[in-house]
N, C-alpha and C positions, 0 to 999 in steps of 0.2 A: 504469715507462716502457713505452707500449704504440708500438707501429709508423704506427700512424695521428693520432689525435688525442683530447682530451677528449672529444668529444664530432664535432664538425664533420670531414669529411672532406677531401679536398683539395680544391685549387681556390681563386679569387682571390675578391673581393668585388664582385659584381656592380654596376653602377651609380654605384657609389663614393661622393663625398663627398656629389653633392649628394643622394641620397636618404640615405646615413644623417646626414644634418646634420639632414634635414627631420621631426624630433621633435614632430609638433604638438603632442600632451598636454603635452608641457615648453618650449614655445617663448613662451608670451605672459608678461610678467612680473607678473601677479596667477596667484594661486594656482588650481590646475587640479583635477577630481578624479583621483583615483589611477587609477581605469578608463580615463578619457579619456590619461591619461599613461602606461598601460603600453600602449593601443592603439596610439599613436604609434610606442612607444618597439618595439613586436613587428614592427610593417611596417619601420622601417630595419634591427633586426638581420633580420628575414628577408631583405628586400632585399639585404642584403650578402652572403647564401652562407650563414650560418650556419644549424647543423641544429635546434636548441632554440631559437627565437627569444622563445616565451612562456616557459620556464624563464627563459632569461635575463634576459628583462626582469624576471621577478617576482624574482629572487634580485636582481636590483641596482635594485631600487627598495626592496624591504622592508632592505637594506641601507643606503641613505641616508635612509628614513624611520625606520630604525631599530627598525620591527616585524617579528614573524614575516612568511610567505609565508600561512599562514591566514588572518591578519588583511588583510591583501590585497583575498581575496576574499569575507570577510563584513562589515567595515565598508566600509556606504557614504557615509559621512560623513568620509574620509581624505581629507586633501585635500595637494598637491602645492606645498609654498608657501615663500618665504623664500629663504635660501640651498639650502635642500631641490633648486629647479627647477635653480639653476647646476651643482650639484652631479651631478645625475642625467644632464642636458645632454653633461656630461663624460664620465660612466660610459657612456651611451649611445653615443657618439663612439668610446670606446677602444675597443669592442665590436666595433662595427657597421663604421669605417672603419679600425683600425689590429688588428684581429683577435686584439685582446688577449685570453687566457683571462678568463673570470669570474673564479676564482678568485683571479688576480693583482690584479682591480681591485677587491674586497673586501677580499682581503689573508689570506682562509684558507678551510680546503678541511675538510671533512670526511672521517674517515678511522680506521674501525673505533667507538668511543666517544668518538676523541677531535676537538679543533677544532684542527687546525695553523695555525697563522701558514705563509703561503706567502709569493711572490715570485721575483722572475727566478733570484735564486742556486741554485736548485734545481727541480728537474721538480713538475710539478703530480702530489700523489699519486692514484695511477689506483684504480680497482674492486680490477683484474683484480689488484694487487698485495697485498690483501690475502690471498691463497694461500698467500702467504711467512708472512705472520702463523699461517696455520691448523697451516701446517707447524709452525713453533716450538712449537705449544699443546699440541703431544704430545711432545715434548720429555720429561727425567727431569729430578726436584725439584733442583736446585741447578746445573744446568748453564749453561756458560759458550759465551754466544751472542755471536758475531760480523756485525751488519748493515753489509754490507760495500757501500759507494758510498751510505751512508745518506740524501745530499740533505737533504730538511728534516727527519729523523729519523724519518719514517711508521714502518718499521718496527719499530723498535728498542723508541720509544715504543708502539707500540702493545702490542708483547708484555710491555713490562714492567708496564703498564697491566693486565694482563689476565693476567701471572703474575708478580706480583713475586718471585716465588720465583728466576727466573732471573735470573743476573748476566751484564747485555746490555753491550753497547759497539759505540757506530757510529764507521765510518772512513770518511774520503772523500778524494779528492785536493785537494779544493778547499777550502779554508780559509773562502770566502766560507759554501760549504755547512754546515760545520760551525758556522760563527759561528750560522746558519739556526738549526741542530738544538740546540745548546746552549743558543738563546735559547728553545723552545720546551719542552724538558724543565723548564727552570726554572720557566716559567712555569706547565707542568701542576704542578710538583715529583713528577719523576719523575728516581727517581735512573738516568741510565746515563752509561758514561765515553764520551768523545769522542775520537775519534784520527786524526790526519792519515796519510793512507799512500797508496802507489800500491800496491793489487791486497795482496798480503801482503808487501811488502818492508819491512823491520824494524817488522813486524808479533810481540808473541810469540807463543811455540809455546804459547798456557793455553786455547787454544777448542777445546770439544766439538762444534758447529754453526759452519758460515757460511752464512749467508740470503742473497742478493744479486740487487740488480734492475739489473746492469751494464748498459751501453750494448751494443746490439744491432741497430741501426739498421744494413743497408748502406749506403755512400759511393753505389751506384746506387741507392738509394731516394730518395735527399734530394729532389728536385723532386716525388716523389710524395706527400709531408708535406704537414699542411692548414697554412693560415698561423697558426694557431693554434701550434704546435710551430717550424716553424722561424723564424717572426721572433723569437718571446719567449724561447724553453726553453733552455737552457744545450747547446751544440752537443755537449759535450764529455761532456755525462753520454748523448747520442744516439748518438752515431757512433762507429762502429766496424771501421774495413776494408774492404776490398771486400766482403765476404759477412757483417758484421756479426759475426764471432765472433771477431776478433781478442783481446777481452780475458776474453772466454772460456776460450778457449785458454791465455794465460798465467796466467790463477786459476787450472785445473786444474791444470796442469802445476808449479805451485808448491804444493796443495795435497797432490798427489800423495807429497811428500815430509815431510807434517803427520802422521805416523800415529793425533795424537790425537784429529785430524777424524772422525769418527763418520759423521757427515749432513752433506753438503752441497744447496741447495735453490739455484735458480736462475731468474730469469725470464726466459722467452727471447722472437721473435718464432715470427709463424706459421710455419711450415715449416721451424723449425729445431730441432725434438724428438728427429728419428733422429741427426743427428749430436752434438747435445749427448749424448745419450743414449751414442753412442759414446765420444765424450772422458770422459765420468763411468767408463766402463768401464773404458778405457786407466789414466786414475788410480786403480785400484783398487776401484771404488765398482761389488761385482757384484752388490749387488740395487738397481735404477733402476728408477724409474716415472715416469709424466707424467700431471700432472692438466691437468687442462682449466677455464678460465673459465668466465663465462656465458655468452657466445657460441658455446661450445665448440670455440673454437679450445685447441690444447697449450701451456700459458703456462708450467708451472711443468716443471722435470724437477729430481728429487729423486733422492739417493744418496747409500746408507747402506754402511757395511762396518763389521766389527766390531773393536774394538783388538785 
């Protein structure tokens, strides 16, 4: 979960309905070509505020034509036809007027090797959280990892994808979430357990790691969120207190009392490194570092102590 958005930054959708309605490449009911339909389809999501308007369009048309985003731009002979125009009509609309994430109107996100099933029960998986992943990969052979607020199970799956050696397990408070993450292991078959908890309460005492992309959102940021995040994203995996470290706070302060926690890793927002940095302290964790995204904002803050 990042403080801003996928992709789009705040601000409303300029224009409104009647330009992102007005789709020409998908508007006449014979079949269009693809070029002429993602032209259309680029000027409404632009129109509306959105920052990638050609990504977007081309990730949700090769989605309802059902080809890669290559094929796109080297067949000119694609043509936009059928149920195909109603279909993309639609997609274009959730986009451009109701500032749905892409990834929600396709239904999955890309994230490390793997393809997740997404949707509103959980946060769309970001870049920047793969960090958490990098974190785990140095981890020791058989140790027992904790993806703690798992959502649609990015995490968990990813590392277990990438070291099966480790025995992973995602918790979240939200049942809906985990219904998410469960459906999505299966379907890769990747074995990790699944566990409902608030933060570590009867949680057991068997993890060497906890990974976690808590909510970090201040309550005074909320109007600064793009409408991407706060009409769609689950409120409750964003927000977090006046200063956004509320549940921060109570993970460390309960982990503090874990001594078989090794590493704890963390994602936090911009300009909240020094003080996570301190709470990792306070709980014991006296070598802490922060890495940095691509952006190179301080996204991860990591803390290790020895048993």
């Amino acid at each position: 979960m990042r403080d801003t958005s996928e992709g789009p930054g705040p601000g409303g959708a300029p224009g409104g309905h009647r330009q992102a309605g007005d789709v020409r490449g998908t508007s006449a009911r014979r079949g269009t070509s693809a070029r002429d339909a993602l032209d259309g389809a680029i000027t409404a999501i632009g129109a509306a505020g959105c920052e990638t308007p050609r990504l977007d369009a081309e990730l949700l048309l090769a989605h309802v034509l059902g080809v890669s985003r290559e094929r796109l731009s080297v067949d000119s002979d694609l043509v936009v036809e059928g149920p195909a125009v109603r279909a993309f009509q639609n997609a274009v609309r959730r986009r451009a007027v109701e500032r749905e994430p892409v990834a929600y109107i396709i239904g999955l996100r890309g994230f490390r090797r793997l393809d997740l099933a997404v949707d509103r029960r959980a946060l769309v998986p970001r870049p920047e959280t793969e960090l958490l992943v990098e974190v785990g990969l140095t981890l020791p052979c058989g140790a027992r990892v904790l993806d703690l607020g798992t959502g649609s199970g990015a995490v968990a799956l990813a590392l277990k994808d990438e070291r099966p050696d480790l025995l992973l397990t995602g918790s979240d408070l939200s049942e809906d979430a985990l219904a998410l993450a469960r459906a999505n292991g299966e379907r890769l078959g990747l074995e990790v357990g699944w566990l409902r908890a608030d933060l570590l309460a009867g949680v057991p005492d068997e993890f060497d790691a906890i990974l976690s992309n808590p909510p970090y959102v201040a309550e005074s940021d909320r109007a600064a969120l793009a409408p991407e995040i706060l009409r769609h994203e689950p409120s409750q995996a964003l927000f977090s207190g006046p200063d956004g470290l509320t549940a921060i706070r109570a993970l460390l302060a309960q982990v503090a009392d874990r001594g078989r926690v090794a590493i704890v890793a963390l994602e936090i927002g911009a300009g909240q490194a020094e003080e996570v940095s301190r709470l990792m302290g306070a709980a014991g964790f006296h070598s802490v570092r922060v890495e940095r995204d691509l952006a190179g904002i301080e996204r991860v803050v990591v803390g290790e102590r020895r048993g």
